[in-house]
ROFI-162729 format. One record per residue (C-alpha): residue in three letters; residue number from 0; x, y, z. Coordinates in steps of 0.001 Angstrom, whole numbers, plus 524288, in hexadecimal, padded with zeros to 5 digits. Each point is the difference from the previous one (the first is absolute). Layout:
% ROFI-162729
ala	NUM	X	Y	Z;
...
This chain:
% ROFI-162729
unk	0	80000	80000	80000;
unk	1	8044D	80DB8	7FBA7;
unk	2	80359	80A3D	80BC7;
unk	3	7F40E	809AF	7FED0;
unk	4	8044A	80BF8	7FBDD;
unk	5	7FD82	80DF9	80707;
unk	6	7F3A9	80382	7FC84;
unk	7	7F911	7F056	8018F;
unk	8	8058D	800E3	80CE3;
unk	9	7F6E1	80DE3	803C1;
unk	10	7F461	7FA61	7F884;
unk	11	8014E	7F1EE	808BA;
unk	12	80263	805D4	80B09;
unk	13	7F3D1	80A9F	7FD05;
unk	14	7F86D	7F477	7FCAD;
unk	15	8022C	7F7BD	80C38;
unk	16	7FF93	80DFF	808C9;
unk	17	7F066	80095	7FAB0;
unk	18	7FFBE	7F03D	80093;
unk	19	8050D	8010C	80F85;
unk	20	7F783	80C6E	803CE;
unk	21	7F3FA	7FAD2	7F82E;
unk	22	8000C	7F3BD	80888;
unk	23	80444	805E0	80CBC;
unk	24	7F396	80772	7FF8A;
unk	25	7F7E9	7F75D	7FD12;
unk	26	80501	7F493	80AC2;
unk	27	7FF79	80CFE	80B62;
unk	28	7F03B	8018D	7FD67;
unk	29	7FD76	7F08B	80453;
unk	30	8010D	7F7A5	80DD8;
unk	31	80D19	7FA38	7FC90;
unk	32	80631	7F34D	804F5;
unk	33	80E33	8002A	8064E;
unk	34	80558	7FC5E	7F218;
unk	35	7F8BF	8091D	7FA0A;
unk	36	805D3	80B36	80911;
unk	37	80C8E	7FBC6	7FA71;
unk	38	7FCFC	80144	7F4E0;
unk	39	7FA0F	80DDE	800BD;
unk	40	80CCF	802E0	80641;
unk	41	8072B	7FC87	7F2FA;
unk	42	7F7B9	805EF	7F6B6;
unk	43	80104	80C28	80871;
unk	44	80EA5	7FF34	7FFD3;
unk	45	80033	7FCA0	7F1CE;
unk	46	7F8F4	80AA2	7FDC2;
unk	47	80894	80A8E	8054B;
unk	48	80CFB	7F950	7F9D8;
unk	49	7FACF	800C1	7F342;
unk	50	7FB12	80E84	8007B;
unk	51	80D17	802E5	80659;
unk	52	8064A	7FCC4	7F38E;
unk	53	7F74A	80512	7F62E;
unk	54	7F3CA	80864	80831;
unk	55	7FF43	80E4B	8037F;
unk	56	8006A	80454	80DE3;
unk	57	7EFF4	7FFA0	8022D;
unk	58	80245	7F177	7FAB1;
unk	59	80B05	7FDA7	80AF4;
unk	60	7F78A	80607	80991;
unk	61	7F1AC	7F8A2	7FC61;
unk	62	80A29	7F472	800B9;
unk	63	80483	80216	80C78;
unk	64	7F0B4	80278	80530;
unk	65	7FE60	7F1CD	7FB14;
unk	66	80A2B	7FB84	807EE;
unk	67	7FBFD	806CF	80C1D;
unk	68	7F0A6	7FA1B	7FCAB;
unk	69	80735	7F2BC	7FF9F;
unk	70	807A7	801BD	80BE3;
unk	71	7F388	80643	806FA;
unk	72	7F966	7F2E3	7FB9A;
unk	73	80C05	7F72D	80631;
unk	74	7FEB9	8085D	80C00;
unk	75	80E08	8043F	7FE88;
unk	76	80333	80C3C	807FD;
unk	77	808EA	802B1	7F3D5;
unk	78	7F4AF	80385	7F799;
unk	79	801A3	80CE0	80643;
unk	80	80D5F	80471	7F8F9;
unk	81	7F7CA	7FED9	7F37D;
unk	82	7F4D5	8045B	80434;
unk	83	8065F	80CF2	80345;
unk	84	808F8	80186	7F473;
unk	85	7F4AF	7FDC2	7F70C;
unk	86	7F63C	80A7D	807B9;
unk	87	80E06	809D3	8012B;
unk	88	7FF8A	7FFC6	7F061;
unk	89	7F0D1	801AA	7FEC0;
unk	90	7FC80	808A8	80C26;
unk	91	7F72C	80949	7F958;
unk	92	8032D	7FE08	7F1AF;
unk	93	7FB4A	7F51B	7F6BB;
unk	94	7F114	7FD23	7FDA5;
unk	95	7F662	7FB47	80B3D;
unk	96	7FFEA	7F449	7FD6A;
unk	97	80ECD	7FED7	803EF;
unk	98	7FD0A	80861	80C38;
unk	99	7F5D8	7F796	804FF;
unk	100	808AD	7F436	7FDCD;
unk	101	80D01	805A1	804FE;
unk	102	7F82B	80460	80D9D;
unk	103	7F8D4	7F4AF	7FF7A;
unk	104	80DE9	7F617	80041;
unk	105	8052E	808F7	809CE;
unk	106	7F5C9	7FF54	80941;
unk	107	8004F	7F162	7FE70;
unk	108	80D14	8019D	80170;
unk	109	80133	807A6	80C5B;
unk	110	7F5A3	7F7ED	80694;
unk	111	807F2	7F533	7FE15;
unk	112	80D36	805EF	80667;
unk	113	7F57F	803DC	80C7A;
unk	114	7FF28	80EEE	7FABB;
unk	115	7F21A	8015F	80296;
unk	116	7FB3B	80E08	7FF29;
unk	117	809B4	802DE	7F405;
unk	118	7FADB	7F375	7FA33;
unk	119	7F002	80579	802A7;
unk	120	80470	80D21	7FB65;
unk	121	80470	7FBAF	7F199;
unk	122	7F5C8	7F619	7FFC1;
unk	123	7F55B	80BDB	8006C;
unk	124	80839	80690	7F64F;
unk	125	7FEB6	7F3F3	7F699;
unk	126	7F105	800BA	803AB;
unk	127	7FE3E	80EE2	7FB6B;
unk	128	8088C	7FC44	7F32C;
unk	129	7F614	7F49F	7FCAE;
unk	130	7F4DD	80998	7FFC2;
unk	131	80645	80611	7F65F;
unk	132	801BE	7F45D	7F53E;
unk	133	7F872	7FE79	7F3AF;
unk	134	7F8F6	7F319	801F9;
unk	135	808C8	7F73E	7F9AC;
unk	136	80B0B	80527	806BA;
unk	137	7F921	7FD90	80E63;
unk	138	7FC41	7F298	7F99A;
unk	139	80FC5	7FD66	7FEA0;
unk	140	802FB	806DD	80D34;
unk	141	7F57A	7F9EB	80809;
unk	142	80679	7F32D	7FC3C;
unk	143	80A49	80260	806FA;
unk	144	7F97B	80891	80A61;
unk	145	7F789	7F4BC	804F2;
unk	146	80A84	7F914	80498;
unk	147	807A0	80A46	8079F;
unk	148	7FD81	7FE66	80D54;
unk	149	7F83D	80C64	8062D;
unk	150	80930	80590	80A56;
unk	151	7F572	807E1	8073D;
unk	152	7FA91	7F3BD	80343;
C-alpha cells in the first residue's frame, strides 16, 4: 500500500473527526452499558485528535465539550478540565445552542467535583439559553439536557 499523501491524510482524518463526533453524540443521548462508556470515551477522544490535526479552534473546542460530556458520563472528576476549557473559548460568543450546552456540561461537571451552587448557577444559565432555541435546536439540546443531572435538586 502507497503512503497517503498530504492532502488524503487531512481528508481521512476530516472524515473520521465527523465519523468519531457523529457517533459520540449519538451513544451520549442513550442509557449506556460499561462497554459502551468506553466506547463513548474513544469516540470522544477520536474526535478531538482528528480536529486537532485538520479542525479550526471552535472544532477543538466542541471536541473537547465531548470529552468533558464523556467524562461527566464516566463520573470522572477530570471532565472538569474540559469542561472549562471548552466554556473559556465559548463564554458569551458562539450561537445558543453552544451556550446552553457548554453551561449545561459544566454544571454537570461541577456537580460532579461537589461544586454545588456554581454547578446550579450555570445549570440556570443553560435553562434561560434553551428558551431561546428554534425548535429543532431545543429538540437536539434537550437530548442531552435530559440526562444532566439537576443540581438544585
Amino acid at each position: 500500500m502507497a503512503k497517503p499523501n498530504s492532502e488524503e491524510i487531512s481528508r481521512f482524518n476530516r472524515y473520521f473527526a465527523i465519523e468519531s463526533n457523529n457517533e459520540f453524540w449519538s451513544l451520549s443521548e442513550s442509557d449506556l452499558s460499561q462497554e459502551e462508556k468506553k466506547r463513548l470515551l474513544t469516540v470522544a477522544f477520536s474526535s478531538l485528535y482528528h480536529w486537532s490535526e485538520v479542525g479550526t479552534q471552535e472544532n477543538i473546542e466542541l471536541a473537547n465539550l465531548a470529552i468533558a460530556r464523556a467524562l461527566c458520563i464516566n463520573d470522572s472528576p477530570l471532565c472538569i478540565q474540559f469542561a472549562k476549557t471548552a466554556f473559556s473559548y465559548f463564554d458569551g460568543q458562539g450561537a445558543n445552542w453552544i451556550q446552553a450546552f457548554t453551561n449545561a456540561i459544566l454544571s454537570h461537571s461541577l456537580l460532579i467535583t461537589g461544586e454545588r451552587a456554581q454547578a446550579i448557577e450555570f445549570y440556570e444559565k443553560s435553562l434561560g439559553y434553551q428558551l431561546k432555541l428554534s425548535e429543532g435546536d431545543n429538540k437536539v439540546f434537550d437530548a442531552t439536557f435530559k440526562t444532566v443531572p439537576d443540581p438544585r435538586a
